[in-house]
N, C-alpha and C positions, 0 to 999 in steps of 0.2 A: 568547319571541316566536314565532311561529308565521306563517306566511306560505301563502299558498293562491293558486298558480296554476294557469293554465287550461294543459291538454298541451300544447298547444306553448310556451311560455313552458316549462313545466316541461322538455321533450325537450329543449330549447334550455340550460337550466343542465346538465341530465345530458353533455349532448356538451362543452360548456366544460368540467367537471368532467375530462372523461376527458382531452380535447385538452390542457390547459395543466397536468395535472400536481397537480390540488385533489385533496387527499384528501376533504373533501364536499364539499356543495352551500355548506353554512354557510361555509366558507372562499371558496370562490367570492365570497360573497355579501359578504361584512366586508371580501374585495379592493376590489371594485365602490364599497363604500361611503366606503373610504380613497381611494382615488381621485378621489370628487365628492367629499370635505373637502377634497381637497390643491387640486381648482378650484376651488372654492368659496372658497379662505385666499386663491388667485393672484389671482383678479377680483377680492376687495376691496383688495390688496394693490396691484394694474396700475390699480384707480379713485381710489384715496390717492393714487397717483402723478399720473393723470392732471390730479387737482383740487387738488396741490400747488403754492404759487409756482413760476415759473419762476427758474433759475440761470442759471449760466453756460455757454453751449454744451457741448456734447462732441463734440470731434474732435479729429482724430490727435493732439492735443498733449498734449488732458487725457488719452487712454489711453497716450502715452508719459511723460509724467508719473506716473503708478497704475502704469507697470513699473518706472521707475525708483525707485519707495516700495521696492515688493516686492524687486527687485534690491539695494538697498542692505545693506551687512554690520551686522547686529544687535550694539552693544552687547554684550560679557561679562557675564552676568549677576555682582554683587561676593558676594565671599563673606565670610561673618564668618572673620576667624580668631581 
């Protein structure tokens, strides 16, 4: 793929390149693009949410509840013998 920008656009990836440490432009460029995937996944992921039924509240009880999950001592895993 080939890509053709106008000098300043271009002067503009050349300086990102230099400033943040990109060995090219093309790595610049694949950052940039991994980044709108990763908003791109969150918004439809924050709109599922938004247009999901409603549950049950969340406050201070249900997140002291989810520490007391996580706090709790795990089962031994059994072993054959």
């Amino acid at each position: 793929m080939n890509i053709s920008l106008p000098e300043n656009l271009k002067a503009f990836v050349d300086e990102q390149v230099g400033l943040r440490g990109y060995g090219t432009s093309s790595e610049y460029l694949r950052e940039l693009i991994r980044r709108d995937q990763d908003r791109v996944h969150l918004r439809g992921l924050l709109l599922a949410g938004a247009s999901s039924p409603s549950t049950q509240a969340v406050d201070a009880s249900y997140f002291n509840a989810l520490r007391d999950r996580v706090h709790q001592p795990r089962p031994s895993p059994k072993r054959d013998a």
